[in-house]
Residue, then its C-alpha position, 0 to 999 in steps of 0.5 A: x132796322x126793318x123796313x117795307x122798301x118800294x123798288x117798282x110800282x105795282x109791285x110787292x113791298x119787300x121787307x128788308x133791312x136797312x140802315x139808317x143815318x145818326x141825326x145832325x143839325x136839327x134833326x130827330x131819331x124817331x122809334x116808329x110806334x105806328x103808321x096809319x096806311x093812308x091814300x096817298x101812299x097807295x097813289x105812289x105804289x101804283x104809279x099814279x105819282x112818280x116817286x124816286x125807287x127804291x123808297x120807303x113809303x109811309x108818312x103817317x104816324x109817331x113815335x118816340x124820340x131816341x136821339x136828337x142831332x145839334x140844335x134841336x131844343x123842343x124835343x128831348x129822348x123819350x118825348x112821343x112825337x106825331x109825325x107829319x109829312x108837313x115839314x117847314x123851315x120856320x122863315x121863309x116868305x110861305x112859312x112867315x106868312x103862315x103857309x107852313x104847308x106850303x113850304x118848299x125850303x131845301x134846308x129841309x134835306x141834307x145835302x147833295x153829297x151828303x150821307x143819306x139818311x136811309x140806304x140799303x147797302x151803299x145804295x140810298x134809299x128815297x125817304x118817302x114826305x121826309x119820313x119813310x115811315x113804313x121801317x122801324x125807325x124814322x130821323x126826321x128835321x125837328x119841325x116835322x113833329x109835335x109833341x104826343x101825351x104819354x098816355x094817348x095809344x099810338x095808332x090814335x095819334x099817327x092818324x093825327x099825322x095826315x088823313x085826319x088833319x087833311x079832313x078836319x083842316x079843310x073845315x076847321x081852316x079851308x072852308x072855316x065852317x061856321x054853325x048852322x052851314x050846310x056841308x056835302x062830303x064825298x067820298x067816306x074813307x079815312x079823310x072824308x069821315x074826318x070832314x065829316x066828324x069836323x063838321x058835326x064840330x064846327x056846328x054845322x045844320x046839316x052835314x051830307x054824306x056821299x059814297x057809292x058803297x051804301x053800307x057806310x051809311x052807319x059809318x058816315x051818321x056815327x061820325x056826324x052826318x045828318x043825311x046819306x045818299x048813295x047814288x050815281x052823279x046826277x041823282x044825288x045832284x038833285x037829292x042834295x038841291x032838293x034838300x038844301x033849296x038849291x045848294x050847300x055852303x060847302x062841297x068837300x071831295x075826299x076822293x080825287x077824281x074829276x068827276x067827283x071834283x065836278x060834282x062838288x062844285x055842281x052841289x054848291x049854292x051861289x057863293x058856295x065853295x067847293x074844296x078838294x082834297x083828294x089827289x088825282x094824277x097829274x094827266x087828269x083834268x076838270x072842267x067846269x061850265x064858266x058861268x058858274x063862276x059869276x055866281x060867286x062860286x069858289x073852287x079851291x084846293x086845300x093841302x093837308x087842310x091848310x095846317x099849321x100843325x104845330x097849332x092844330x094837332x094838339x086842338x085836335x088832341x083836345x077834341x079827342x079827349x073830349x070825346x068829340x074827335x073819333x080817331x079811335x073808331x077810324x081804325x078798321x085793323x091793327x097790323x104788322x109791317x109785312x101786312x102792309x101790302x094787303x092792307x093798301x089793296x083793302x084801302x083802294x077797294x074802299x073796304x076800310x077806313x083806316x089800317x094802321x101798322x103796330x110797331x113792337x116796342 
């Protein structure tokens, strides 16, 4: 199959042929239809995160099922899945207590020794959140997927897989936003307009936008916001004080950069929470003035929005159909595997929302 293979940072993805492994236990093969080019895979090609090379990157999308391996009894061939890079093993302490993000069960691979499920030649390949999903192909453990209707288009529903769950959950799950809060948003790409379209959801009175680029301004208001300020740091600290008498319920950063992660919590009201998606290198650090915190101020993280994505995508799924769930107006462009690398260079400029790659079928 073909496959965008990584085999140094900062440099060109070469589109090469690759084989892949036959499922086993509790694993699925997956014909990728699409996948959504999303931040986080950018963060890996660049070197701000390490990642085993050679690898296949990619982690948001779906597919339809073609084969399933021993034990797999929730998916048949030709069932269409969506694709999340929130694997879980179903039974440990985390996934019991309803972390399933969380989970860090190695059963979740094969084993060392065992064939790999990519390789190029005799040579494995890394198989980028479990699914790789910039090839044609992915085989995937069982609980990396949820069932898709046949008749929802492919780029809407991988960009249920990662970007549009990490920016709803944090308000449907991490911050459970209730009608008539005041939510800030930082930063309007992929995830944050998904925030924001989550708020306008959930009920919330005033749903603040904030992006240095002013000309998504339009973006942000057809997504649900109710303001938009494009301006440094300290001006628009003051311009949401002034707004909101002091502070909002929720700062939600969607860019991942410390500043930004200081801004959020600076924007809080007194028992506010500010809660940050967005991924920063290890190196970075934040610093926050400790007073802040006697007033019962709450800095949380939040991963992929808290899912339990077996729950949450087919509510979101119901939110789209409904007509209240935007994913269709997220996709800036549809393109072909080997666009990929110019695609994810429009992503860090800001230039788009989201770039889905179209696979032929």
């Amino acid at each position: 199959m073909r496959a965008a293979v990584l085999r140094d940072v900062n440099a060109p993805m070469e589109i090469e042929e690759i084989a892949i492994s036959k499922p086993r236990a509790r694993e699925i093969l997956v014909r990728t239809e699409a996948t959504g080019i999303c931040h986080t895979d950018l963060s890996y090609a660049t070197g701000l995160q390490p990642v085993p090379l050679p690898a296949v990157l990619g982690h948001e999308s779906c597919g339809t099922v073609e084969a399933v391996g021993e034990g797999v009894t929730m998916f048949r061939p030709g069932d269409r899945v969506i694709t999340t890079l929130a694997t879980f093993c179903g039974h440990c302490s985390l996934c019991a207590t309803g972390h399933l993000y969380l989970c860090e069960s190695p059963e979740r691979d094969r084993l060392p020794g065992d064939e790999p499920r990519l390789r190029h030649g005799e040579a494995p390949l890394y198989q980028f959140a479990r699914l790789g999903a910039f090839a044609e192909q992915m085989l995937v453990h069982e609980n990396a997927c949820v069932k898709m209707p046949h008749d929802m288009s492919a780029e809407a529903g991988a960009l249920l897989g990662c970007g549009v769950l990490t920016g709803a959950g944090a308000v449907f799950n991490t911050a459970a936003v209730r009608p008539g809060q005041s939510v800030a948003v930082i930063g309007c790409g992929g995830v944050g307009l998904s925030a924001i379209n989550a708020a306008a959801i959930a009920g919330a009175g005033r749903i603040i936008a904030l992006d240095l680029q002013p000309e998504k301004e339009g973006l942000a208001r057809d997504f649900g916001a109710t303001d938009f300020v494009s301006a440094p740091a300290g001006e628009a600290l003051g311009t949401i004080r002034e707004m909101t008498r002091g502070g909002v319920d929720f700062a939600i950063e969607a860019v991942g950069h410390p500043a930004s992660v200081e801004q959020a919590f600076a924007m809080i009201r007194r028992g506010g929470t500010a809660i940050v998606l967005g991924m920063m290198p290890r190196e970075m650090r934040v610093t926050l003035p400790g007073v802040e915190f006697v007033y019962d101020k709450t800095l949380k993280g939040s991963t992929l929005g808290s899912t339990r994505f077996p729950y949450d995508i087919p509510r979101l799924i119901d939110f789209y159909r409904q007509g209240k769930l935007k994913l269709d107006r997220l996709v800036s462009g549809r393109i072909g595997l080997d666009e990929v690398d110019g695609a994810m260079r429009a992503m860090g400029a800001g230039a788009v929302a989201r770039s889905v790659v179209i696979f032929p079928q």
